[in-house]
N, C-alpha and C positions, 0 to 999 in steps of 0.2 A: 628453304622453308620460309612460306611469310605470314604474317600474322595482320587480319583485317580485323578494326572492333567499327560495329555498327554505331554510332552516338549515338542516333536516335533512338536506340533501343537499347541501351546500356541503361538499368535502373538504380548504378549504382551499389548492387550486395555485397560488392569486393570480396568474391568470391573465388572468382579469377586468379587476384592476389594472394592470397591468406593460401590455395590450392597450390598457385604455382609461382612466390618469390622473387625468384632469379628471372623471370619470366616477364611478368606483370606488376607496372609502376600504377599507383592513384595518384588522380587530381588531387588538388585541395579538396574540394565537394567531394570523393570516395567515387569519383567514377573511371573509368579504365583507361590511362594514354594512349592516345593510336602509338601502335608498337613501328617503329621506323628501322628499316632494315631488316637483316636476315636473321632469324633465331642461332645462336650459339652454337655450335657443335654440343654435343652432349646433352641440351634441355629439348630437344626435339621431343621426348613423352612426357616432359615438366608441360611444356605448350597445348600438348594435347589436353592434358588432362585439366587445365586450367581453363581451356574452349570447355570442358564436357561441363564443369563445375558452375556453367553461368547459365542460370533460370532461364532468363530469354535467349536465349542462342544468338546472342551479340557478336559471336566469335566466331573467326574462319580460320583456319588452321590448312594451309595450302602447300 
Protein backbone atom coordinates (compact mmCIF):
# COMPACT_ATOMS: atom_id res chain seq x y z
CA UNK A 1 0.00 0.00 0.00
CA UNK A 2 1.46 3.50 -0.94
CA UNK A 3 0.54 6.69 0.15
CA UNK A 4 0.68 10.08 -2.41
CA UNK A 5 0.16 13.52 -0.67
CA UNK A 6 -0.59 16.31 -3.41
CA UNK A 7 1.66 19.56 -2.03
CA UNK A 8 -0.04 21.63 -3.88
CA UNK A 9 -2.91 21.03 -2.45
CA UNK A 10 -2.05 20.23 0.99
CA UNK A 11 -3.50 23.38 3.16
CA UNK A 12 -1.97 22.41 5.88
CA UNK A 13 -5.11 21.34 8.66
CA UNK A 14 -3.10 18.44 9.97
CA UNK A 15 -5.72 16.56 10.05
CA UNK A 16 -4.26 13.73 8.34
CA UNK A 17 -1.94 13.78 11.46
CA UNK A 18 -3.99 14.34 14.59
CA UNK A 19 -6.42 11.31 12.57
CA UNK A 20 -3.83 8.98 11.88
CA UNK A 21 -0.26 9.32 13.99
CA UNK A 22 1.66 6.47 13.32
CA UNK A 23 0.75 7.13 9.90
CA UNK A 24 1.40 10.85 9.11
CA UNK A 25 4.63 13.12 10.04
CA UNK A 26 4.30 17.39 9.82
CA UNK A 27 6.57 19.82 8.31
CA UNK A 28 7.72 22.57 10.45
CA UNK A 29 4.83 24.73 8.70
CA UNK A 30 1.96 21.79 9.65
CA UNK A 31 1.90 20.46 6.28
CA UNK A 32 2.01 16.72 5.47
CA UNK A 33 5.51 14.86 4.49
CA UNK A 34 5.42 12.93 1.33
CA UNK A 35 5.08 9.49 3.04
CA UNK A 36 8.06 7.42 1.41
CA UNK A 37 7.61 3.77 1.16
CA UNK A 38 5.18 1.15 2.04
CA UNK A 39 2.48 1.83 4.89
CA UNK A 40 3.24 -0.68 7.80
CA UNK A 41 1.43 -3.83 8.17
CA UNK A 42 -1.40 -3.14 10.52
CA UNK A 43 -1.95 0.86 9.76
CA UNK A 44 -3.30 0.00 6.37
CA UNK A 45 -7.20 1.52 8.00
CA UNK A 46 -4.92 4.21 10.15
CA UNK A 47 -3.93 5.46 6.30
CA UNK A 48 -7.10 5.35 5.12
CA UNK A 49 -8.75 7.11 7.40
CA UNK A 50 -6.11 9.81 7.70
CA UNK A 51 -6.61 10.26 3.44
CA UNK A 52 -10.69 10.53 4.43
CA UNK A 53 -9.74 13.12 7.30
CA UNK A 54 -8.01 15.77 4.70
CA UNK A 55 -10.60 18.74 3.36
CA UNK A 56 -8.90 18.91 0.15
CA UNK A 57 -8.32 15.34 -0.82
CA UNK A 58 -4.60 15.76 -0.87
CA UNK A 59 -4.26 12.15 -0.21
CA UNK A 60 -4.07 8.94 -2.31
CA UNK A 61 -4.28 5.91 -0.53
CA UNK A 62 -3.24 3.04 -3.20
Amino acid sequence: MKITIDSRTCSGHARCAATAPDVFELDDDGYAVPFDGEVPAGLEDEAHDGAMACPERAITVE
